[in-house]
Every structure is written in C-alpha cells, then in structure tokens.
VEXKOLVO-323540 format. One record per residue (C-alpha): residue number from 0; chain; x, y, z; residue in three letters. Coordinates in steps of 0.2 Angstrom, whole numbers. Example, Ala and Ser with C-alpha at 12.3 -4.5 7.8 and 13.67 -1.06 7.14 Angstrom:
2
     n   chain       u       v       w   res
     0       A      62     -22      39   ALA
     1       A      68      -5      36   SER
This chain:
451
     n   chain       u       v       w   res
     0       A     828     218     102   UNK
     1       A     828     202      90   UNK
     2       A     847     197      85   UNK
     3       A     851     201      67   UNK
     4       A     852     187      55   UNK
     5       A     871     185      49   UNK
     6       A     870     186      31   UNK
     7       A     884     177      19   UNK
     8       A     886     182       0   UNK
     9       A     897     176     -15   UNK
    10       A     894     187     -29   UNK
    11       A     875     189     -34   UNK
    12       A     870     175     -20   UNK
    13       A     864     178      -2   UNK
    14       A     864     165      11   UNK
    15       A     858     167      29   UNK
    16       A     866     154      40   UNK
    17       A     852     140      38   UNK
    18       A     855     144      21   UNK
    19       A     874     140      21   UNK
    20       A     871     123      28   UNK
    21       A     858     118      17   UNK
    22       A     871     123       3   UNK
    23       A     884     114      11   UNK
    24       A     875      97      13   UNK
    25       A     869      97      -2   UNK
    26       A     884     100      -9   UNK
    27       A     894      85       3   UNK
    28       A     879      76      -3   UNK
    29       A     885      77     -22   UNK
    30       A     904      75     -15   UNK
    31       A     898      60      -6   UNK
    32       A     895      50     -21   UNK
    33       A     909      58     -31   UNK
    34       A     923      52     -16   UNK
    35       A     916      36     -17   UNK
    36       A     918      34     -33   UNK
    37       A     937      44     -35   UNK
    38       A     943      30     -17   UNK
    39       A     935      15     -24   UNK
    40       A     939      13     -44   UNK
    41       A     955      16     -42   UNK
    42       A     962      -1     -31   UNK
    43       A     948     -12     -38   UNK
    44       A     951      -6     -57   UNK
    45       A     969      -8     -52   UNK
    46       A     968     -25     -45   UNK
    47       A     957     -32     -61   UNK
    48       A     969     -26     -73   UNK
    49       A     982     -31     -66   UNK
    50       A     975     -48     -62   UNK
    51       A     975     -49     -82   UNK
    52       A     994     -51     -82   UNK
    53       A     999     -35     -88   UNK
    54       A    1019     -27     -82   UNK
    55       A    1021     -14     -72   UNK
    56       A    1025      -3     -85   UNK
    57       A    1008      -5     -96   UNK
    58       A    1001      -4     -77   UNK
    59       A    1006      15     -77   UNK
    60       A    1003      17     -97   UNK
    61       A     985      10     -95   UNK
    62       A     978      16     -76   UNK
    63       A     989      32     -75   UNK
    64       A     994      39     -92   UNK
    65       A     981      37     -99   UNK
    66       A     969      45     -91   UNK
    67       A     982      60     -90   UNK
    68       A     985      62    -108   UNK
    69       A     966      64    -112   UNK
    70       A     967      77     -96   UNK
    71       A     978      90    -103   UNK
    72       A     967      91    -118   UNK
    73       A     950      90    -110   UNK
    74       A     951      97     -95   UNK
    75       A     957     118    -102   UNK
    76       A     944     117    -114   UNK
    77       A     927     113    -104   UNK
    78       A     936     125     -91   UNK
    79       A     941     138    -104   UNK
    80       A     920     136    -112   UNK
    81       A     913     136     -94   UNK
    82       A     920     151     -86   UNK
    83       A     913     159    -101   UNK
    84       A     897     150    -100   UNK
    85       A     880     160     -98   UNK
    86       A     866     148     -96   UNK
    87       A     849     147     -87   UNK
    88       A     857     135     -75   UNK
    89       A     871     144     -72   UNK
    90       A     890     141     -80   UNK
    91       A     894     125     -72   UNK
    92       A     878     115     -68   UNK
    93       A     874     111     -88   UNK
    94       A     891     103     -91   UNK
    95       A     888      93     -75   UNK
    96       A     874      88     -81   UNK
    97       A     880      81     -98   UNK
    98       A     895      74     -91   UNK
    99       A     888      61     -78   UNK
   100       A     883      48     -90   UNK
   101       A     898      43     -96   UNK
   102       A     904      40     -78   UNK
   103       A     888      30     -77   UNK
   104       A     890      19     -91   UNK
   105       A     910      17     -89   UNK
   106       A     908      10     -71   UNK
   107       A     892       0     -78   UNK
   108       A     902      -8     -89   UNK
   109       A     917     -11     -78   UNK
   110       A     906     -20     -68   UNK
   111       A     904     -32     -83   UNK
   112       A     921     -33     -90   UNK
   113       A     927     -49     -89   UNK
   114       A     910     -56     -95   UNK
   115       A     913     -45    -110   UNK
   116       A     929     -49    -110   UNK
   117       A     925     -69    -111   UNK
   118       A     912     -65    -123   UNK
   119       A     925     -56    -135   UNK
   120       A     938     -68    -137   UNK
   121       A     924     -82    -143   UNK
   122       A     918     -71    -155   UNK
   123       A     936     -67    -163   UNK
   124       A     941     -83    -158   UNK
   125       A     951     -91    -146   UNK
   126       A     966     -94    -157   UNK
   127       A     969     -75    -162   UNK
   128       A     968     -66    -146   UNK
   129       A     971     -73    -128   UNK
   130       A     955     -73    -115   UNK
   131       A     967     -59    -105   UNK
   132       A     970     -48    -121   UNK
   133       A     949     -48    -124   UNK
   134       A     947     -43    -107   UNK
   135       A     959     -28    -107   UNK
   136       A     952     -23    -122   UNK
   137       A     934     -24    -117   UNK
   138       A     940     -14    -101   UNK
   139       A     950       0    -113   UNK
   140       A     933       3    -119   UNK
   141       A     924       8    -104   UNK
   142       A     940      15     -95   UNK
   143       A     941      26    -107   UNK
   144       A     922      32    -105   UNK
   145       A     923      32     -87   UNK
   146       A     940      43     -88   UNK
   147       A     931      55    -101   UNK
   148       A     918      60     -89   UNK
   149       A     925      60     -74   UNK
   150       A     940      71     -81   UNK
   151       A     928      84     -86   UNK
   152       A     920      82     -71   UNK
   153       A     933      84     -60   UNK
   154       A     937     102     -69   UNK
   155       A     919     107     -66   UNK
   156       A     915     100     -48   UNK
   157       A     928     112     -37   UNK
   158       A     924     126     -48   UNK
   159       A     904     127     -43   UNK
   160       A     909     125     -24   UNK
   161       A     919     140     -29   UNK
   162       A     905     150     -37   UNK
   163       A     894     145     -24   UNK
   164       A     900     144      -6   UNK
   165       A     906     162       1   UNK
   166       A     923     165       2   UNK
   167       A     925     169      22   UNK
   168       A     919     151      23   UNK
   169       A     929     140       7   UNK
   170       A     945     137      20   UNK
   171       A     932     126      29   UNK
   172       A     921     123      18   UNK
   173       A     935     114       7   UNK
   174       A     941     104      24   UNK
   175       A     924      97      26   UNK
   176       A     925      92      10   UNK
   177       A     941      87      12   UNK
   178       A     933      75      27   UNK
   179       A     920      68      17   UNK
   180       A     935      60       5   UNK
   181       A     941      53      20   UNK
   182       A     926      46      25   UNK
   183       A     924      38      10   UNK
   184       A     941      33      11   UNK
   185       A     937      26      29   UNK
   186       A     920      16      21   UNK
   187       A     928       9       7   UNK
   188       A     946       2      13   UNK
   189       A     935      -6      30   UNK
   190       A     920     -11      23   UNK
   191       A     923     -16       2   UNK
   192       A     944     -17      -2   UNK
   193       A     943     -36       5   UNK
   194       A     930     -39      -7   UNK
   195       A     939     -30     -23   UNK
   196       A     947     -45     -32   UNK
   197       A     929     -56     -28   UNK
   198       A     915     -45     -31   UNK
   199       A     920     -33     -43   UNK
   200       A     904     -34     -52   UNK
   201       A     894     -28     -36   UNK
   202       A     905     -12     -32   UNK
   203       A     905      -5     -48   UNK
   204       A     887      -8     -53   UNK
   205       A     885       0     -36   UNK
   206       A     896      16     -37   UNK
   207       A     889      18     -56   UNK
   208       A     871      19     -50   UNK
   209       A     876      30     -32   UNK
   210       A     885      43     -43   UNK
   211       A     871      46     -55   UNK
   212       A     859      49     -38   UNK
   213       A     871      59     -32   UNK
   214       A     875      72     -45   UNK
   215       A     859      74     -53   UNK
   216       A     852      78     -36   UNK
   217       A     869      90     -33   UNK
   218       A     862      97     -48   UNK
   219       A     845     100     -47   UNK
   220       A     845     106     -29   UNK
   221       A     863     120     -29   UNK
   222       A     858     137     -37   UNK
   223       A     872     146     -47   UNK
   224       A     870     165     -45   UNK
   225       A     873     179     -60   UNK
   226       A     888     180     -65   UNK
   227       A     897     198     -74   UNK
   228       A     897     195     -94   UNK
   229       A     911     187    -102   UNK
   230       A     929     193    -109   UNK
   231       A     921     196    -127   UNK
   232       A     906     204    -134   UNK
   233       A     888     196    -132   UNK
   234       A     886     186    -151   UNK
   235       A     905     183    -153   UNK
   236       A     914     167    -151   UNK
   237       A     933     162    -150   UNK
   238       A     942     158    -163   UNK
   239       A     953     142    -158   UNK
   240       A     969     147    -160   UNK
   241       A     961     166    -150   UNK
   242       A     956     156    -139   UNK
   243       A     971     144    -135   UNK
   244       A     982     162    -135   UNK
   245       A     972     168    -122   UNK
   246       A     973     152    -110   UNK
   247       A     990     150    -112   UNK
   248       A     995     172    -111   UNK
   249       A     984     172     -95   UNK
   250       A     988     156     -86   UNK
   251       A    1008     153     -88   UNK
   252       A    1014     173     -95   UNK
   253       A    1016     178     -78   UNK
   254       A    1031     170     -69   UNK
   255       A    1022     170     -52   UNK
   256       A    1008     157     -59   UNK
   257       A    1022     146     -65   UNK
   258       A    1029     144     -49   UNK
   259       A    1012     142     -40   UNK
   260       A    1008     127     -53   UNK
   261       A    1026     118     -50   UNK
   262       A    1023     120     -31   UNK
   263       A    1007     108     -32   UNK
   264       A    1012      98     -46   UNK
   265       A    1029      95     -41   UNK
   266       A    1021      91     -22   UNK
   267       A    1008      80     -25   UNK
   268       A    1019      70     -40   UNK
   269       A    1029      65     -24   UNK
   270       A    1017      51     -19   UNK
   271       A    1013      46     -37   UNK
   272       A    1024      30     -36   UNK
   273       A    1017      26     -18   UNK
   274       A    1001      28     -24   UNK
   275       A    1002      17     -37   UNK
   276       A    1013       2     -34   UNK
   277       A    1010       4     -13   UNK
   278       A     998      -9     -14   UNK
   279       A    1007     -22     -23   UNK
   280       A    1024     -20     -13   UNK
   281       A    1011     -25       4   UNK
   282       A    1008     -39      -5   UNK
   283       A    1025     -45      -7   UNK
   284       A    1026     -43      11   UNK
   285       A    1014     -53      14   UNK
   286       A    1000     -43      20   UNK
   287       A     982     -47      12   UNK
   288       A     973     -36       4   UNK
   289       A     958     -34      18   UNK
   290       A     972     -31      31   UNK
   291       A     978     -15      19   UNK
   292       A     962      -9      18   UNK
   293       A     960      -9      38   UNK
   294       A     974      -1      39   UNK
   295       A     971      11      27   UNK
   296       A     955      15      36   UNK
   297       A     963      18      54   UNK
   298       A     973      31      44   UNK
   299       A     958      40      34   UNK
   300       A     948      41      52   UNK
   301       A     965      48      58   UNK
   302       A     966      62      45   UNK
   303       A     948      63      46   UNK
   304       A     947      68      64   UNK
   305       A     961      81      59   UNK
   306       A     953      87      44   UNK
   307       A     944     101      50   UNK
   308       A     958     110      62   UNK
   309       A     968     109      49   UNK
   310       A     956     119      40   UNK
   311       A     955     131      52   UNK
   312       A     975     132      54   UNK
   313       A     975     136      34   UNK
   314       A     962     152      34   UNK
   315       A     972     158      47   UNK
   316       A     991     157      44   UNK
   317       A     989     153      21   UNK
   318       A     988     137      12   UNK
   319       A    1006     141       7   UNK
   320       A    1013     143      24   UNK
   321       A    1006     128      28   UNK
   322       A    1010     118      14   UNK
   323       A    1029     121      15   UNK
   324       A    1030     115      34   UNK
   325       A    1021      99      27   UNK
   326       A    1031      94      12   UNK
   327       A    1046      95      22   UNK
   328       A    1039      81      34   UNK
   329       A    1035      72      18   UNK
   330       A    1052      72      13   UNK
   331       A    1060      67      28   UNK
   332       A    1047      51      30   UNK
   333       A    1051      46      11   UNK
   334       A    1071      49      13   UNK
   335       A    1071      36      26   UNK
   336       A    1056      26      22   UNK
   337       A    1061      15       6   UNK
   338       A    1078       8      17   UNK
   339       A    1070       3      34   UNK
   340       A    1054      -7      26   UNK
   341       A    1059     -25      31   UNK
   342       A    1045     -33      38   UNK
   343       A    1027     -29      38   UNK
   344       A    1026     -20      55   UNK
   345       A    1039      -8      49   UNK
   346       A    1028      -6      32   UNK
   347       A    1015       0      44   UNK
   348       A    1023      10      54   UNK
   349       A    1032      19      40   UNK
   350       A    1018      20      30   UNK
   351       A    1005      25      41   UNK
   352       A    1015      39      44   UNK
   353       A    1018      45      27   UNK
   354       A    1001      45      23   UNK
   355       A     995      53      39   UNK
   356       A    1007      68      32   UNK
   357       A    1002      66      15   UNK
   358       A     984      69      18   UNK
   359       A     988      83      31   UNK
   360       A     997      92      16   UNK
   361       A     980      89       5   UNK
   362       A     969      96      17   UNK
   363       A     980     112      22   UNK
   364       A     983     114       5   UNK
   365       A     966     110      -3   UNK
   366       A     961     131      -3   UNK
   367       A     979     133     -13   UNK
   368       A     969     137     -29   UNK
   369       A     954     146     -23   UNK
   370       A     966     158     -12   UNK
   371       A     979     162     -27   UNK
   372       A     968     162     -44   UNK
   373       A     961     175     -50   UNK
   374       A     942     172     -47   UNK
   375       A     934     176     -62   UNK
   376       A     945     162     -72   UNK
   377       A     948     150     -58   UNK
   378       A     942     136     -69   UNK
   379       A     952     141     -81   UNK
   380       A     967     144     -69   UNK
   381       A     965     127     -59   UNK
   382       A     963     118     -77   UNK
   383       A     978     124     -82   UNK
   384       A     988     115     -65   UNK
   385       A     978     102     -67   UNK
   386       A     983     101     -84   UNK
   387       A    1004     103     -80   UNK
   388       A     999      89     -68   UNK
   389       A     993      78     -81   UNK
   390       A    1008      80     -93   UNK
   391       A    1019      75     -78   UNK
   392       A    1010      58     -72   UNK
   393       A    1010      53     -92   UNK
   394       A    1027      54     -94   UNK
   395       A    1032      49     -75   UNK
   396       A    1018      35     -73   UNK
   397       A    1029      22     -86   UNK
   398       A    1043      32     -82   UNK
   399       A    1041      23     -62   UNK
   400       A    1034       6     -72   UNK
   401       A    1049       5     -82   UNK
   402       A    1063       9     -67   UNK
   403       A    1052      -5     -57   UNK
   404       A    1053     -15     -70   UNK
   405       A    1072     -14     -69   UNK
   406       A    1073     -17     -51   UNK
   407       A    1063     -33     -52   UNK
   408       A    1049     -23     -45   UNK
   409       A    1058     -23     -27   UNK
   410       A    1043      -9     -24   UNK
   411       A    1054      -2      -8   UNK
   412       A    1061      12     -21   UNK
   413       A    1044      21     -22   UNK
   414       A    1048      32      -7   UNK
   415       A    1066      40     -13   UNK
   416       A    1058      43     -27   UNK
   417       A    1045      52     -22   UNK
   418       A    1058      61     -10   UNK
   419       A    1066      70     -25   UNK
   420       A    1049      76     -33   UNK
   421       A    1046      84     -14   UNK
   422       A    1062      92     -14   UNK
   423       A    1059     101     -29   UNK
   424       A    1037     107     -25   UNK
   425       A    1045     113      -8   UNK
   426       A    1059     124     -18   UNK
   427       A    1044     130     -31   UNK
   428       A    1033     133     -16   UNK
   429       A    1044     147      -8   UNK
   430       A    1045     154     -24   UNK
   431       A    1027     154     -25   UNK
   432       A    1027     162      -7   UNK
   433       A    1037     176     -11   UNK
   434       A    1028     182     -24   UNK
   435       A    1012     180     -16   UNK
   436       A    1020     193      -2   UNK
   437       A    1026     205     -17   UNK
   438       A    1008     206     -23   UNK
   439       A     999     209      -7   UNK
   440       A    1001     197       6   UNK
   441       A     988     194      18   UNK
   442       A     984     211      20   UNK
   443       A     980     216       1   UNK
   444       A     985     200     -10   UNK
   445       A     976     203     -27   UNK
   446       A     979     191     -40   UNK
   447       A     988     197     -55   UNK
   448       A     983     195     -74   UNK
   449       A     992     198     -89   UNK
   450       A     982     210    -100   UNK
C-alpha cells in the first residue's frame, strides 16, 4: 500500500511536506534580504555618522534612540490594525507591501549622503553650517525613512511566519531562520565590513535594491490562510482611546505578561552597550576594522553551525528553560570580561565568547513569543515587547553615551554593564517560568487573557 502523505496545517492552511519547504524557502528567501539588510546598515551607518565627528552621546541619541522612540509608537499600532486586518491578501501581506519602499528609498539615499550632504552646505552656505552638520542632516532625513519602514516591518515580518508556518514546526522553523541571520552575518562581516568606511555608496545602493526583490517576491509567492473574524462587529472601528484600552488591558493587565516582557527586555538590553560601542573599543586596541569583521564571521559560522540543534534543544525542553541556563553564561562572561581586556588577543578571546553565548541565547529563545502569546493577538502581544524594548534603549542608549563620555570613552565598561541588565532578565525570566508552570505547563499551558 502507498505511504500516506504527512499532512501539516496552521489554522485554515494545509501543507504536504513538499509544501512545507517550498513555504519555508520562500520565506528564508524574504528573510535573506531582510538579514542583510538588519547585519549590514547598522556598522556601516554607524561608521559614516560617526566619521561626521559626532560624541558618543549623540551616537546613541541618533543610531539608537531614535529609532526606538519612533518604535513604541509605530510598532502597537500597525500590530494592534493588523491582527485585525481582513484583506484579500491576508492581514499581514498589504502592510508589507506598503512598507518596503521606505526601506528602499532610505538606504537609496544613504547611499548618497555625503553627496547630499556636500551639496546642502553650498546651498546654505558654507559660513552657516559646517560640511559635517549638512551631512548629518541630510542623513537624519533618510535615517528617518529607512527607521520608519523597517520599524513597521519588523512588527509584521515575524508575525506572517507565525500565521503561516505550522506550529509543530516554528521551534525549527524560527532556528533556520535564525541561521540565515547568521549567514548574513557571516557574508557581511567576511566579505563587505572592510570595505564599510570606503564604499558606503555601493553597499547601500546594493542592500536597497536586494531588499525591494526580496520582499515583494516574499510577498507575492506566501499565501495567508482565513483567519476567525475580529474582536468587534463587521462595519465597526475602534475608537482611539477603545482601542489604546484594549492594547494596553490585554497586553500588561495580567502580571504574568509583565514578567514575560522584562525577561526579554531586560536580557537582550544586556548586550545593548557591546553592541553599540564594541566596535569602537577594537579600534582603540588597535584592530582594523577588516580583521573585526573576520572575526565576527568565524563566530556567526560558529553559531550558525549550532543554530539548528539549539532549535531542536528548545522544542524539546521550552524556550524559557533554555533561556535561563543561557543568561547566566552571559553574566558570568560580562562579570569578568570588562577587567581582563588588555591586549587584542584577550579582546578576542573574551569576546568571541560572549557572542557565541549571546547568539546561543537568541536562537533558544527566538520561539519565546510564539510559545507564550496568545495566538490570535501575537502581533499585538510581541509589539507590545518590542515596544517596552524600545522605551528602554531610548532612555539607556545616551544613558551608556553619556557614562562613556565620562570615562573618556575607556569602552572596557560596556561588559559590567551589560552584567547588571542580565542579572535582572534572568530574575524576570523565572518569574516568567513559574507562571507559565501555573498555567499549564508543558502538558496543557494555555495562554491567559484578561477579558
């Protein structure tokens, strides 16, 4: 007798297995050019503005604030409007398709900032502004449209992989997508950091027209299924101020969901500071900026190899489980890490470890969400982290400026102080995991809502 076909559903959608990987590539496809993108702009836009002589206090203001401060505004309202989307196309595909541009046009611009730039202070004249200030003014502009887009974006993107990809399959689903970050990681550190303070014009002219191929095709090819009707009556609409009411009722009401947003936001603020002045303290140890990037690579390829069984490790024993053993690793490499840096082979060996562990804890963790949210609102759930998340990295981005500042930027103090923010997402994390026992566990865990 022939073998039965396995069959795999999420909600109204069937897939055979054939099916499920033609979803899935399609899908990396899409994440492809959005990793790409997230790896890349960061250290070259980073690098440019920074060549434009600003301190490390407007540093964070500009590359990190900022961005934040327009996240806790955009991201729970597309999130809050798409969950309650019902479209032709589905409730996430539309928004994604109205969204890319700006991410387009903001790296297109990028691309051509300090010709702008340049361009601007002739045309207000040379003895009002400085060639430096026209250039971060020109690059204000089209950070801010780039940040626009890919802030909504980013709130949509993870939420269609969870309304499409069935749920036996996310833990590994998310890891391979997990994998393919690294892998742009890995392609971006080896093969284009070096050239990030020289050709600045070709890497983002490159990642703005690669990202529009990528999502539109994402787009056009990934079918949303049928999804139940929304929380209000067909014709209706929210009122604002209803509508902020609910979000905020359903999403922080509930002590549980508190603590489940502190465990992530508190964990992942504890590589805030290495992530952003990391760079720069290499530098001063005399390590060029094509060397960090190789090195950065040997450790993405690292992760990447270790992406999937980590994956597997949390389907089987919980993101949360997994996440705790992680964060205490963390904290033990940043306690130690900002004292023995002396010399650019400890700086490799201390941070090549820290990031091995770091990106160990994104990968177990990256399900955390899908596995704790209630389903029907996880955009509106995970916008609501994300959104906590911002808050924090506005107000601790200048925050780590200004204390660098004061320590004549000896950059050493990033890892103690990432220490302490890990201390306190391991506390909120076992909070979070004995709640998540007292409403079911692995046996019968349903997520709570508050009616």
């Amino acid at each position: 007798m022939p073998t039965e076909k396995k069959i795999w559903t999420k909600g109204s959608l069937t897939y055979t297995t054939g099916g499920v990987i033609v979803l899935f590539c399609w899908l990396l496809w899409g994440d492809f050019a959005w990793g790409l993108k997230e790896r890349a702009v960061g250290f070259v836009a980073g690098l440019m503005v920074k060549s434009f002589g600003i301190s490390n206090f407007w540093y964070g203001v500009m590359m990190t604030s900022y961005p934040c401060f327009t996240n806790i505004f955009l991201m729970p309202v597309i999130s809050f409007w798409s969950d309650r989307h019902r479209g032709r196309l589905g409730r996430r595909i539309p928004f994604l398709l109205v969204t890319t541009p700006f991410v387009v046009v903001g790296l297109l611009g990028l691309a051509v900032t300090p010709v702008l730039g340049a361009k601007l202070h002739q045309i207000i004249g040379t003895d009002l502004v400085s060639l430096n200030l026209a250039r971060l003014i020109v690059f204000a502009v089209f950070w801010g449209l780039l940040d626009f887009g890919t802030t909504l974006t980013n709130a949509l993107f993870v939420a269609l992989a969870n309304d499409v990809v069935p749920t036996a399959l996310i833990g590994r689903f998310l890891s391979m997508f997990r994998m393919m970050s690294l892998f742009c990681a890995v392609l971006f550190n080896y093969c284009i950091l070096g050239y990030a303070e020289t050709h600045s014009f070709l890497i983002f002219s490159g990642l703005g027209i690669f990202y529009g191929i990528g999502l539109y095709s994402l787009c056009l090819k990934v079918k949303e299924g049928e999804y139940p009707p929304p929380d209000i009556a067909a014709g209706q609409r929210y009122h604002f101020l209803d509508a902020v009411r609910t979000y905020f009722r359903e999403c922080f009401a509930l002590p549980y969901y508190r603590w489940m947003i502190l465990g992530h936001v508190f964990s992942v603020q504890s590589v805030l500071a290495v992530n952003m002045y990391v760079i720069f303290f290499a530098k001063d140890l005399g390590m060029s900026t094509d060397d960090f990037g190789k090195m950065m690579a040997v450790v993405f390829m690292l992760s990447f190899c270790l992406s999937f069984l980590w994956g597997w490790l949390a389907d089987k024993f919980h993101p949360v489980r997994c996440g705790m053993v992680c964060i205490l690793l963390l904290i033990a490499v940043q306690a130690v890490g900002g004292f023995l840096i002396d010399s650019i082979t400890t700086f490799m060996a201390i941070f090549m470890l820290h990031e091995c562990t770091i990106m160990s804890f994104n990968t177990l963790m990256a399900s955390y969400p899908q596995r704790l949210f209630p389903r029907a609102y996880f955009a509106q759930f995970n916008s609501a982290m994300m959104m906590v998340q911002s808050i924090s990295t506005v107000l601790l981005a200048p925050l780590f400026g200004w204390i660098l500042d004061m320590l004549n930027s000896q950059y050493r103090f990033i890892f103690p102080i990432g220490c302490v923010l890990g201390i306190c997402g391991f506390i909120c994390l076992v909070q979070t995991y004995r709640y998540y026992q007292y409403y079911g566990g692995d046996s019968g865990y349903r997520p709570p809502m508050k009616q």
